[in-house]
Predicted model as a PDB file, atoms N, CA, C, CB and O in Angstrom, pLDDT in the B-factor column:
MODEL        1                                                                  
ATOM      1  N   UNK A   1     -12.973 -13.787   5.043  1.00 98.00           N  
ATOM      2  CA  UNK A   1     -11.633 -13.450   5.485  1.00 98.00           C  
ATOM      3  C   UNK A   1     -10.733 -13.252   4.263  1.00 98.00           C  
ATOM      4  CB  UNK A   1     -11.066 -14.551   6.419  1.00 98.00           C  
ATOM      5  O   UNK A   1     -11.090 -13.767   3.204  1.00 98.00           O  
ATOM      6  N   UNK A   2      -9.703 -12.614   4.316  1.00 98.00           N  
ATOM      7  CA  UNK A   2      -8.968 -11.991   3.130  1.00 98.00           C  
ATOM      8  C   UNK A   2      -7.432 -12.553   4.396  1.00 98.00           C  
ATOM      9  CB  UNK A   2      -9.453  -9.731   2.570  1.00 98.00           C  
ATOM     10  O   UNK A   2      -7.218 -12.525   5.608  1.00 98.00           O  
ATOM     11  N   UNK A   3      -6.597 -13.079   2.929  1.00 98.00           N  
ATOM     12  CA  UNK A   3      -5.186 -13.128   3.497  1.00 98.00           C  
ATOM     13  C   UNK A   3      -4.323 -12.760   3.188  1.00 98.00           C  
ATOM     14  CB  UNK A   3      -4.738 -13.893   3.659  1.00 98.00           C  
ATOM     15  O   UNK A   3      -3.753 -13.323   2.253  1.00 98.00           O  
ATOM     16  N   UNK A   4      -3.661 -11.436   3.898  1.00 98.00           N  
ATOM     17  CA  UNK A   4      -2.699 -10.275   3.713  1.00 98.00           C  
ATOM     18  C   UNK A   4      -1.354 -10.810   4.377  1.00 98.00           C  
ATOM     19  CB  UNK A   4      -3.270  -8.810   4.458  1.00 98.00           C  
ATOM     20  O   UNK A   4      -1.262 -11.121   5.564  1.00 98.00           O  
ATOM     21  N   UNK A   5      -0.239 -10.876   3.365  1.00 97.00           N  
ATOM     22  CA  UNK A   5       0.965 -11.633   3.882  1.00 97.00           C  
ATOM     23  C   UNK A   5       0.895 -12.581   4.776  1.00 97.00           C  
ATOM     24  CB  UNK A   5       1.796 -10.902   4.390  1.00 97.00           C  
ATOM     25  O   UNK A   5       1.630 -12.567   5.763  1.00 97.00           O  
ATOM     26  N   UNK A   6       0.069 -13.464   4.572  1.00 97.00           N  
ATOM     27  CA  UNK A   6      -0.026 -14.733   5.076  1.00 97.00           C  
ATOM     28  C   UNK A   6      -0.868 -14.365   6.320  1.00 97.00           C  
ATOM     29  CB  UNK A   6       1.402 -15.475   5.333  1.00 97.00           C  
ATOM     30  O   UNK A   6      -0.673 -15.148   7.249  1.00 97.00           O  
ATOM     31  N   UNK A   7      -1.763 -13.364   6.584  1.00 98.00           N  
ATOM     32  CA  UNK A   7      -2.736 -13.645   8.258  1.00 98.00           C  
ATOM     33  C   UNK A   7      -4.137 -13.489   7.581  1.00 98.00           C  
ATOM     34  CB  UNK A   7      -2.489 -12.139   9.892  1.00 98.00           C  
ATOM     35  O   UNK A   7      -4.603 -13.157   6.491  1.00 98.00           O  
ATOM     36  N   UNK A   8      -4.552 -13.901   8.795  1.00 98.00           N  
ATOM     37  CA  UNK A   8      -5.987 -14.077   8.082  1.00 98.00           C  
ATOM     38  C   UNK A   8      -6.737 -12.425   8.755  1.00 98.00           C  
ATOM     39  CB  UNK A   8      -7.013 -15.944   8.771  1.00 98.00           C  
ATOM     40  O   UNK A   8      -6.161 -11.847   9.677  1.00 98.00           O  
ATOM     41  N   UNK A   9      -7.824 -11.947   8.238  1.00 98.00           N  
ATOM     42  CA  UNK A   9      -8.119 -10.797   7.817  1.00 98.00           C  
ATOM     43  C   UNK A   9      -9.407 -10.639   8.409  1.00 98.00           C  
ATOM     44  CB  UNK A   9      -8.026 -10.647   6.422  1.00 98.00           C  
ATOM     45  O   UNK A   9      -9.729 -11.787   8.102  1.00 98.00           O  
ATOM     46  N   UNK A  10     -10.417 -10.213   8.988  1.00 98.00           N  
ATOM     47  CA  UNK A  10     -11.487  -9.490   8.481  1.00 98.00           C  
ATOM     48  C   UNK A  10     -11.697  -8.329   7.940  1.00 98.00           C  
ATOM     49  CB  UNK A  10     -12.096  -9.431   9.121  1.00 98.00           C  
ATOM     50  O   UNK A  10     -12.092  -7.378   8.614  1.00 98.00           O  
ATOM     51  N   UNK A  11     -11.418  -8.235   6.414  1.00 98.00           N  
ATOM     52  CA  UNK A  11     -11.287  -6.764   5.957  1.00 98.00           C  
ATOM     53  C   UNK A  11     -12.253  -6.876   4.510  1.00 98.00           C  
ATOM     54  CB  UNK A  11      -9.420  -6.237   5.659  1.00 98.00           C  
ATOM     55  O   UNK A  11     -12.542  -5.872   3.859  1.00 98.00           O  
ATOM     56  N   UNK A  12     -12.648  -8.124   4.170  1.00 98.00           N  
ATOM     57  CA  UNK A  12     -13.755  -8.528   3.095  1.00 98.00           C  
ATOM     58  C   UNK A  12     -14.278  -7.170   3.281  1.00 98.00           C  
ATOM     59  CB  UNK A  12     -14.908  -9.940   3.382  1.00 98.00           C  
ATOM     60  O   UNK A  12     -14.362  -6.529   4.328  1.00 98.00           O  
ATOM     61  N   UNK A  13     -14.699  -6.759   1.794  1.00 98.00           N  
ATOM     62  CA  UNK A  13     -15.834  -5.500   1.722  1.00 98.00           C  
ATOM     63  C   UNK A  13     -15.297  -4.258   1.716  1.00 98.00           C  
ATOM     64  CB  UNK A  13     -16.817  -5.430   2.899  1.00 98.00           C  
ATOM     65  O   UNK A  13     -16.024  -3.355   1.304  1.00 98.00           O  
ATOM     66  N   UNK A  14     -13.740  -3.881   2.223  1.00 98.00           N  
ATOM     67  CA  UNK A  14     -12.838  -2.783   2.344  1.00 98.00           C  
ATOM     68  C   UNK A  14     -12.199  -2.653   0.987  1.00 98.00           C  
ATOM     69  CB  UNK A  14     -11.794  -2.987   3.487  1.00 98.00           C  
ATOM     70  O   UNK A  14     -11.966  -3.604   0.242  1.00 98.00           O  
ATOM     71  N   UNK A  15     -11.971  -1.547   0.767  1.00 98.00           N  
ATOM     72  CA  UNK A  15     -11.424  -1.035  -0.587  1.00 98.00           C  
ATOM     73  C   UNK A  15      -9.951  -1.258  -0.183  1.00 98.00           C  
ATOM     74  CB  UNK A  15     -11.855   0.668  -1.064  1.00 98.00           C  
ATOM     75  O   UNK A  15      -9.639  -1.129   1.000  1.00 98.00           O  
ATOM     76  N   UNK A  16      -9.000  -1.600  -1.148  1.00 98.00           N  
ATOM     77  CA  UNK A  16      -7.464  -1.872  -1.097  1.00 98.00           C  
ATOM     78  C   UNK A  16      -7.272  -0.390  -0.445  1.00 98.00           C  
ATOM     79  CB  UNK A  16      -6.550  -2.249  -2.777  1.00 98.00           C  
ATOM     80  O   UNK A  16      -6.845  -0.412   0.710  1.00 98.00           O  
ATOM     81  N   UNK A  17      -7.452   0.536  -0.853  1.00 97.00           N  
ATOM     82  CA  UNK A  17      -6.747   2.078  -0.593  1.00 97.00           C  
ATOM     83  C   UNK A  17      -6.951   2.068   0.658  1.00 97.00           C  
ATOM     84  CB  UNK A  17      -7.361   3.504  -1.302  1.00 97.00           C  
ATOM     85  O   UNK A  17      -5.973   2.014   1.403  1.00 97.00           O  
ATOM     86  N   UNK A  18      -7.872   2.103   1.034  1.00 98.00           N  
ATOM     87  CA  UNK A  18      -8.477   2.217   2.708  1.00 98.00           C  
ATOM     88  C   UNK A  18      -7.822   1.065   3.618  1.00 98.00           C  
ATOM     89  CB  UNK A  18     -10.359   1.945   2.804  1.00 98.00           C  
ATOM     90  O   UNK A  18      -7.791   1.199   4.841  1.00 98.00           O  
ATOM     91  N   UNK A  19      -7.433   0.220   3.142  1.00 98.00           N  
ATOM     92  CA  UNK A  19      -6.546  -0.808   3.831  1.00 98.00           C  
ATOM     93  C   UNK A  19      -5.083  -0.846   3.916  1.00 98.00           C  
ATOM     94  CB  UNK A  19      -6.798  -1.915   3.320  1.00 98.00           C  
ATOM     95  O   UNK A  19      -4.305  -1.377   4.708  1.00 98.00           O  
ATOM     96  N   UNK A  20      -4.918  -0.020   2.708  1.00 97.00           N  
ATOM     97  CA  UNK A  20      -3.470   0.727   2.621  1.00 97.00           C  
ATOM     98  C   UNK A  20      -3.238   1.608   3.856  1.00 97.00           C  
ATOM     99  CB  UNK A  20      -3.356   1.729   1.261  1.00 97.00           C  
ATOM    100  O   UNK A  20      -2.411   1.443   4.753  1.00 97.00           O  
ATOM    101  N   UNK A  21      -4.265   2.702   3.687  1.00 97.00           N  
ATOM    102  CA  UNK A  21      -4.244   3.854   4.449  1.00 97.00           C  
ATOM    103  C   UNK A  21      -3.991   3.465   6.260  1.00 97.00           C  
ATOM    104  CB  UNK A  21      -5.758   4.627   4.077  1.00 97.00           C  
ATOM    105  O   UNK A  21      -3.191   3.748   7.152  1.00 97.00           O  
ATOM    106  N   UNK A  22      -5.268   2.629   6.064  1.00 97.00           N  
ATOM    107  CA  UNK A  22      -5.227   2.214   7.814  1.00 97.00           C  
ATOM    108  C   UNK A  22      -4.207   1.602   8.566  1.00 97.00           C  
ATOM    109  CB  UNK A  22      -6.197   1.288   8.170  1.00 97.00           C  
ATOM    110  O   UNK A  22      -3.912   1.828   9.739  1.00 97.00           O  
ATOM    111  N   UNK A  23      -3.483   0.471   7.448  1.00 97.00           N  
ATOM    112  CA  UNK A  23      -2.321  -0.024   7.945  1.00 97.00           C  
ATOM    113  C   UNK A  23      -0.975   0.780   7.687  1.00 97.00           C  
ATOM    114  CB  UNK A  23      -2.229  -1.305   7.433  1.00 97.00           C  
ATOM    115  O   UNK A  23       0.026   0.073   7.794  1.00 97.00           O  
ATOM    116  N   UNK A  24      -0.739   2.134   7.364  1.00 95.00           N  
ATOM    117  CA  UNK A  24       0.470   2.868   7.441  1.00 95.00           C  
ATOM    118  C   UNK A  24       1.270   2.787   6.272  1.00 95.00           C  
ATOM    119  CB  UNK A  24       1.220   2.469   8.517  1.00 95.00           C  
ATOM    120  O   UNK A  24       2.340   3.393   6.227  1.00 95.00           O  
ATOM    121  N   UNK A  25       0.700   1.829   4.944  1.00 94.00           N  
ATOM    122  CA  UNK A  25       1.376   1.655   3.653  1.00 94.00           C  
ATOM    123  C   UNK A  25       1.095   2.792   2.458  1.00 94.00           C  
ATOM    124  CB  UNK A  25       0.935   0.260   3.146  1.00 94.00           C  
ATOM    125  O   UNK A  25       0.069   3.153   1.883  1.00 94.00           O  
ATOM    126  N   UNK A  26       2.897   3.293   2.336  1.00 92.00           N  
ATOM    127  CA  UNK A  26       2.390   4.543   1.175  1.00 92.00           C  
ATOM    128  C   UNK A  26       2.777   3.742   0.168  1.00 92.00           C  
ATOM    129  CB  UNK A  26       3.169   6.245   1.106  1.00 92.00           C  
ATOM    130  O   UNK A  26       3.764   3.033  -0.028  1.00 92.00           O  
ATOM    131  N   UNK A  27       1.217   4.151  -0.790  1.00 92.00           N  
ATOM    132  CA  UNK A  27       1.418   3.107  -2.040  1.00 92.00           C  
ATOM    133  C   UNK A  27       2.693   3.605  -3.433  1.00 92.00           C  
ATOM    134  CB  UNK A  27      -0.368   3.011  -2.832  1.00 92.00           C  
ATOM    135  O   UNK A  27       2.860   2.999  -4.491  1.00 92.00           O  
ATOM    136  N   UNK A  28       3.294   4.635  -3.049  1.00 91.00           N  
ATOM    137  CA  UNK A  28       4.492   4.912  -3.881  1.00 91.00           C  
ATOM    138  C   UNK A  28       5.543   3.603  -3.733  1.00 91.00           C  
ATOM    139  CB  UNK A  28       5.215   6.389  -3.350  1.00 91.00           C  
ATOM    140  O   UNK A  28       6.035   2.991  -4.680  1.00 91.00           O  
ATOM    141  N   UNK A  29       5.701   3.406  -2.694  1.00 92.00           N  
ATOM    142  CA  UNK A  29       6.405   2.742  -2.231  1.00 92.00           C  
ATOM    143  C   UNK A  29       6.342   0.968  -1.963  1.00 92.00           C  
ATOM    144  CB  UNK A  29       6.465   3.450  -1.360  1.00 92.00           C  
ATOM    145  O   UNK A  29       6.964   0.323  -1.120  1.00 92.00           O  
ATOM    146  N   UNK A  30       5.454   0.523  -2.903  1.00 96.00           N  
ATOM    147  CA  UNK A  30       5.019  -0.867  -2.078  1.00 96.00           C  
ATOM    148  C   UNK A  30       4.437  -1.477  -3.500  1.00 96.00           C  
ATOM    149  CB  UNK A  30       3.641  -0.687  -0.522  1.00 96.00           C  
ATOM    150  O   UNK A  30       3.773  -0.738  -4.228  1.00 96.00           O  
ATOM    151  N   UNK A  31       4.664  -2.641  -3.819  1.00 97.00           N  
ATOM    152  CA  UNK A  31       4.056  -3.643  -5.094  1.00 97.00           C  
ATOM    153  C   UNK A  31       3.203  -4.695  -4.243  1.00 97.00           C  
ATOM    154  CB  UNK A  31       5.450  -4.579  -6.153  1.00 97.00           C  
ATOM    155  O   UNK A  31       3.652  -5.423  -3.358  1.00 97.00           O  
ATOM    156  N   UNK A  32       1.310  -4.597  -4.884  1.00 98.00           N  
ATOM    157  CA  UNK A  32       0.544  -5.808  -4.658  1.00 98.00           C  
ATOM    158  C   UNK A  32       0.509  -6.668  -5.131  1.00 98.00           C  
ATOM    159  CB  UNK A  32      -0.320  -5.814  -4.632  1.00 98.00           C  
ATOM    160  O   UNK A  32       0.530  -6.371  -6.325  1.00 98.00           O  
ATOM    161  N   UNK A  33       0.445  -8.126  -4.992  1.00 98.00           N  
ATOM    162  CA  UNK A  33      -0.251  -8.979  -5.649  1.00 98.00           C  
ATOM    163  C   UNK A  33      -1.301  -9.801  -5.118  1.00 98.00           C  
ATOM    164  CB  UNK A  33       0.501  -9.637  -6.121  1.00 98.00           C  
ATOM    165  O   UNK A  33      -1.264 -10.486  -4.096  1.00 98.00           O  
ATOM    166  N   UNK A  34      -2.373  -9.631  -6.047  1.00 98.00           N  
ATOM    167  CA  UNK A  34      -3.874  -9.871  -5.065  1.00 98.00           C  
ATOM    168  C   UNK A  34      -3.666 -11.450  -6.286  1.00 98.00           C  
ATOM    169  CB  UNK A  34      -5.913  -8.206  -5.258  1.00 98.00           C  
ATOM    170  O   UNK A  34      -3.128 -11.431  -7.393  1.00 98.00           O  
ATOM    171  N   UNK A  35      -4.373 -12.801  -5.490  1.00 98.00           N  
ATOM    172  CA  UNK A  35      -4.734 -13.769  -6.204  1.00 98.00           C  
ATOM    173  C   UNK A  35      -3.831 -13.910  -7.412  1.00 98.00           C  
ATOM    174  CB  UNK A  35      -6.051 -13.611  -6.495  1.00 98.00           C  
ATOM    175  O   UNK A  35      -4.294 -14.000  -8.549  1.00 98.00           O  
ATOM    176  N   UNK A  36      -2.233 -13.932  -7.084  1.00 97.00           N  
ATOM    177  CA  UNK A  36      -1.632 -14.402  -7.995  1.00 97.00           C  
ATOM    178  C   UNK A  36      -1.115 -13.646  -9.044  1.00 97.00           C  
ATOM    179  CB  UNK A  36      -2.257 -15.170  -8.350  1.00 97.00           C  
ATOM    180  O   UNK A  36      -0.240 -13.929  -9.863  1.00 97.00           O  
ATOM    181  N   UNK A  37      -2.011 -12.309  -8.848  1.00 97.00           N  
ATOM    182  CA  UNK A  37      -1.267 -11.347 -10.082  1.00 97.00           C  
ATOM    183  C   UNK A  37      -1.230  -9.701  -9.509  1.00 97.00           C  
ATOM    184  CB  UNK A  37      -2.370 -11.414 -11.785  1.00 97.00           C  
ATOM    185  O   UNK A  37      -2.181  -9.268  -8.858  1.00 97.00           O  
ATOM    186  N   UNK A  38      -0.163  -8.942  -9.790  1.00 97.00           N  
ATOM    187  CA  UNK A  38      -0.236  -7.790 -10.011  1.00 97.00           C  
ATOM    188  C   UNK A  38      -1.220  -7.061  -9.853  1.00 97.00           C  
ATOM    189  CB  UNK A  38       0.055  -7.663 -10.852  1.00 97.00           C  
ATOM    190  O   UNK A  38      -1.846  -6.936 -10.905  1.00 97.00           O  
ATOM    191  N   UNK A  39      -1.734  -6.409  -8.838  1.00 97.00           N  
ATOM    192  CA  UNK A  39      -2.375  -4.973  -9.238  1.00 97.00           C  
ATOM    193  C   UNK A  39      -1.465  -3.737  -9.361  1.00 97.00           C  
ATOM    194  CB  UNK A  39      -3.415  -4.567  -8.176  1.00 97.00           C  
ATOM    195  O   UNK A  39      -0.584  -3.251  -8.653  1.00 97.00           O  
ATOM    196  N   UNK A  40      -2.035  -3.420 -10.556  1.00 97.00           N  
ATOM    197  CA  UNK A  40      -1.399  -1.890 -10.929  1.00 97.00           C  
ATOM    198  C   UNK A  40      -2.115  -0.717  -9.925  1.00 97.00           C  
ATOM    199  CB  UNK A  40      -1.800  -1.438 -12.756  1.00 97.00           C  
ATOM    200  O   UNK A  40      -3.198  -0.826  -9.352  1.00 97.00           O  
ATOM    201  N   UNK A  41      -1.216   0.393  -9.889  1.00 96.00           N  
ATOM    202  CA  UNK A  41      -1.163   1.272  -8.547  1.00 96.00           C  
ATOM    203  C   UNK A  41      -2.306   1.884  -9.059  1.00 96.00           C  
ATOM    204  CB  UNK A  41       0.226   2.319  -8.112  1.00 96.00           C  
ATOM    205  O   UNK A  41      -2.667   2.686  -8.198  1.00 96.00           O  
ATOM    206  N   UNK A  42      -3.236   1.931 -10.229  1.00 96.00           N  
ATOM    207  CA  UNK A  42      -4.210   2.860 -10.413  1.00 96.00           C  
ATOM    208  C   UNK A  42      -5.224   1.841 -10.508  1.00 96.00           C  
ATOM    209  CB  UNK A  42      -4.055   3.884 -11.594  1.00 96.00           C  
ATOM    210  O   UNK A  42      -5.865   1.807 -11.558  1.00 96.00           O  
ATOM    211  N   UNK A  43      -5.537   0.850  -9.435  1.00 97.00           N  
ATOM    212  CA  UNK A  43      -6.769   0.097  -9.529  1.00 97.00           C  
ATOM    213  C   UNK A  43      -7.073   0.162  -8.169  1.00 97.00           C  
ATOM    214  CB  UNK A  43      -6.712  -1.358 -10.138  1.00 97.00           C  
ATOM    215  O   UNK A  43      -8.221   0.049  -7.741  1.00 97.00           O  
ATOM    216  N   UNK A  44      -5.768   0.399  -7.249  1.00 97.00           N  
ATOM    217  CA  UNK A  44      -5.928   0.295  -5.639  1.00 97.00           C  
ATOM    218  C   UNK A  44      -6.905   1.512  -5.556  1.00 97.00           C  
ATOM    219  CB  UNK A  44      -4.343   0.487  -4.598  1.00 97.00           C  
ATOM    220  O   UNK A  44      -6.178   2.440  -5.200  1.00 97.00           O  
ATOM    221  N   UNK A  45      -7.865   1.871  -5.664  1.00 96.00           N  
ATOM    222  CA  UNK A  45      -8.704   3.203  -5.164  1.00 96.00           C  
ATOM    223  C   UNK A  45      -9.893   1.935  -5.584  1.00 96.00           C  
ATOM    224  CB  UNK A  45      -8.581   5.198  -6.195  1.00 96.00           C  
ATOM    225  O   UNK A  45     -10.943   1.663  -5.002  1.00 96.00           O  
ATOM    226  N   UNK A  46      -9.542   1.572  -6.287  1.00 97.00           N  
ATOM    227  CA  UNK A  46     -11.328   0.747  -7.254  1.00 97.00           C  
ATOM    228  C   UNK A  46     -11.789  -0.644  -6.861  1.00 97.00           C  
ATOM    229  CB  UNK A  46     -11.121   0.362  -9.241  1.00 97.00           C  
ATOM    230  O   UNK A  46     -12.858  -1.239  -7.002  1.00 97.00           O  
ATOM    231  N   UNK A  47     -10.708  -0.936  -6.363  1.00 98.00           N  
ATOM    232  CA  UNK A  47     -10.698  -2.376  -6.047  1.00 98.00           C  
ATOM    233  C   UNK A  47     -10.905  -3.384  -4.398  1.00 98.00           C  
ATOM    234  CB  UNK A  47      -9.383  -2.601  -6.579  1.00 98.00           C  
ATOM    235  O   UNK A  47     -10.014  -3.608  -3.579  1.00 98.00           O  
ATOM    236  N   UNK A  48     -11.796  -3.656  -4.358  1.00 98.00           N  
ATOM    237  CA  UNK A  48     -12.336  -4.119  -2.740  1.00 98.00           C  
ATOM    238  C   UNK A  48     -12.109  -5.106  -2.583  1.00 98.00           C  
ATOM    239  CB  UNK A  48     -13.653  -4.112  -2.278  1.00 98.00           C  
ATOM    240  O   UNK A  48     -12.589  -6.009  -3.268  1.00 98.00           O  
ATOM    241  N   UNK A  49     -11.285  -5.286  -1.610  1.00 98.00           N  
ATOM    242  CA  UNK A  49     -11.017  -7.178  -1.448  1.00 98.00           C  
ATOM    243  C   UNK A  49     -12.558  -8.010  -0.906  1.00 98.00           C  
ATOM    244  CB  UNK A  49      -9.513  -7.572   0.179  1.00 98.00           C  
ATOM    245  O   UNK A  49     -13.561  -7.762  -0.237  1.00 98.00           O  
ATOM    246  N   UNK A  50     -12.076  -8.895  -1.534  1.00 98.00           N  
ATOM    247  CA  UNK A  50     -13.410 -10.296  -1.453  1.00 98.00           C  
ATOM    248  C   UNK A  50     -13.097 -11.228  -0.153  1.00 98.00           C  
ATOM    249  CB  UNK A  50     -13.319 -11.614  -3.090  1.00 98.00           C  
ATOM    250  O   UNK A  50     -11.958 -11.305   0.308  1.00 98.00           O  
ATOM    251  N   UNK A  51     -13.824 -11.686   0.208  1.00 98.00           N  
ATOM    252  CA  UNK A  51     -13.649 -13.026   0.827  1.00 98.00           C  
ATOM    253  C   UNK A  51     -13.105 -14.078   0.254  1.00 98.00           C  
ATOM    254  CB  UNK A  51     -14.672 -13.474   1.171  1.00 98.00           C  
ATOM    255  O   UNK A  51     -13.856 -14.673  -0.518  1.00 98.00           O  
ATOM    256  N   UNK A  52     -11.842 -14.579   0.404  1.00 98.00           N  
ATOM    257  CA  UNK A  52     -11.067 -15.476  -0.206  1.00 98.00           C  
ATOM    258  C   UNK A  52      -9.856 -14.987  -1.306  1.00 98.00           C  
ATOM    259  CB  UNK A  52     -12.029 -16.316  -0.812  1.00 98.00           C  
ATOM    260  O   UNK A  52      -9.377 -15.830  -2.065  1.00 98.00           O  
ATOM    261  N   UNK A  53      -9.436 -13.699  -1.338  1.00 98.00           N  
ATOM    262  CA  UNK A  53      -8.712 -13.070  -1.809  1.00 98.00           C  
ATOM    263  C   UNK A  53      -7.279 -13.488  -0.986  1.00 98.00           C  
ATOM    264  CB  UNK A  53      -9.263 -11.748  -1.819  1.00 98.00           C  
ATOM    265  O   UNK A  53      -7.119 -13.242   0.209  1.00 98.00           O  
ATOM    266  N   UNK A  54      -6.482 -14.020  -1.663  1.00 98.00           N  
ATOM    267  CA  UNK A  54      -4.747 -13.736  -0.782  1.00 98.00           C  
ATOM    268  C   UNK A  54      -3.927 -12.717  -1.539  1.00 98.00           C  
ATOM    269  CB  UNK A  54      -3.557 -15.313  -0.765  1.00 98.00           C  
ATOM    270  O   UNK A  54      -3.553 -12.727  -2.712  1.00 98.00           O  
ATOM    271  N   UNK A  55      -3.751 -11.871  -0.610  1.00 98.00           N  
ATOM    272  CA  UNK A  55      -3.127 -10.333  -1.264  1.00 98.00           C  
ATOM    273  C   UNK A  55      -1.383 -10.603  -0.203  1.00 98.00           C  
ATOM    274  CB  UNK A  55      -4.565  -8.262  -0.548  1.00 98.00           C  
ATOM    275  O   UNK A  55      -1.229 -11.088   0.918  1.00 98.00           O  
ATOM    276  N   UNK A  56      -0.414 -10.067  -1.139  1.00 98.00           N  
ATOM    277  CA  UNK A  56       1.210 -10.022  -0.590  1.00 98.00           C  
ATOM    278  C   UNK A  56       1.018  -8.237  -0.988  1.00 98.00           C  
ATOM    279  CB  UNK A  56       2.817 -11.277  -1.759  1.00 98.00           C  
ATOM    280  O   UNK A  56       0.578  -7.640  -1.970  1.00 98.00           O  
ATOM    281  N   UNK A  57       1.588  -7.816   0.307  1.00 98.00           N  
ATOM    282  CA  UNK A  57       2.369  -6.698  -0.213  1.00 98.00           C  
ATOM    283  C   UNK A  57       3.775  -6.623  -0.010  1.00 98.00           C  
ATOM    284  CB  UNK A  57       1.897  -5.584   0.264  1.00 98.00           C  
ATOM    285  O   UNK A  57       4.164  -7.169   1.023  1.00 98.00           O  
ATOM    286  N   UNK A  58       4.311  -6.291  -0.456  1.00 96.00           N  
ATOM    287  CA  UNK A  58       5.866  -5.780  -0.923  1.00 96.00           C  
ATOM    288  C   UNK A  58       6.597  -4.840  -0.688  1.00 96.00           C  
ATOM    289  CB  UNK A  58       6.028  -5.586  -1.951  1.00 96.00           C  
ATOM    290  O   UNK A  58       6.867  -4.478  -1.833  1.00 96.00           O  
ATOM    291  N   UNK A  59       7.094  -4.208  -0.061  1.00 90.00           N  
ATOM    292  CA  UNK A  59       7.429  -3.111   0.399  1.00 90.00           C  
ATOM    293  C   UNK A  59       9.105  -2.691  -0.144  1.00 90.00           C  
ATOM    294  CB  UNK A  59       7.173  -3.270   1.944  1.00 90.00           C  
ATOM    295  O   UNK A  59       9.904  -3.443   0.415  1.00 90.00           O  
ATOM    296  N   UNK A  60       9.588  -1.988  -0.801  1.00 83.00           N  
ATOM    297  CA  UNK A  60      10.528  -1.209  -1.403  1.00 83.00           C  
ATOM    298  C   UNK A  60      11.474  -1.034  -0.398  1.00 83.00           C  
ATOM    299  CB  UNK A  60      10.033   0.022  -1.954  1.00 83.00           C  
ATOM    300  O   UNK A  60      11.042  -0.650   0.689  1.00 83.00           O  
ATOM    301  N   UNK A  61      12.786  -1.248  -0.529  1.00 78.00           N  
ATOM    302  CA  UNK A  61      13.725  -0.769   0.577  1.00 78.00           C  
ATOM    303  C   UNK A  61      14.959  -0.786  -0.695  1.00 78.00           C  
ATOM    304  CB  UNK A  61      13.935  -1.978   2.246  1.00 78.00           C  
ATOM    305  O   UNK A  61      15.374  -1.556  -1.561  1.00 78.00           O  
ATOM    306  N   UNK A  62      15.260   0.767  -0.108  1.00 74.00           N  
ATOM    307  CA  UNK A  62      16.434   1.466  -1.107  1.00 74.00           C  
ATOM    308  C   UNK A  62      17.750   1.083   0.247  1.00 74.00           C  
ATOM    309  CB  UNK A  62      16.062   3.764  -1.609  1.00 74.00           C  
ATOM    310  O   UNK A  62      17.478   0.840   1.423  1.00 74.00           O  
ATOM    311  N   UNK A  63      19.056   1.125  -0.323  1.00 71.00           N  
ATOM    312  CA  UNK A  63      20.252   1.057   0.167  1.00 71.00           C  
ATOM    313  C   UNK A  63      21.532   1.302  -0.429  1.00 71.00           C  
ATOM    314  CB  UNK A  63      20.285   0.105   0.546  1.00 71.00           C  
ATOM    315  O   UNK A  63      21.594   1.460  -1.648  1.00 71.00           O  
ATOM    316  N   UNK A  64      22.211   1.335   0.041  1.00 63.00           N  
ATOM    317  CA  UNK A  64      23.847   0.806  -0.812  1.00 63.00           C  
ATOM    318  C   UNK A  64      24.787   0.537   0.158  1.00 63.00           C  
ATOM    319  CB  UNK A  64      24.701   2.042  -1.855  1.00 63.00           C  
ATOM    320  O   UNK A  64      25.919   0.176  -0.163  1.00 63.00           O  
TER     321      UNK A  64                                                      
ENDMDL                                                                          
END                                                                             
């Protein structure tokens, strides 16, 4: 299980991008942090979440 903003997951074995994609997140727009640190936007294509991974995403909201 992988835990994405705090729920628990079956998505072990899925590439970040493809988990992006499926859940409606454009990665222009959104900061990860997998296990405590930063992924940079050019690793999300390479990078497959594990079992026991806690990933936050972040999502950008412009205003004034």
């Amino acid at each position: 299980m992988v835990q994405v903003n705090g729920k628990q997951e079956a998505v072990a074995g899925m590439r970040l991008i493809d988990y992006l994609e499926k859940n409606d997140y454009t990665p222009a727009g959104i900061a990860i942090e997998c296990n405590e640190e930063i992924l940079p936007k050019s690793e999300y294509d390479a990078y497959v979440l594990q079992d026991g991974d806690v990933v936050e995403i972040v999502s950008f909201v412009g205003g004034g």
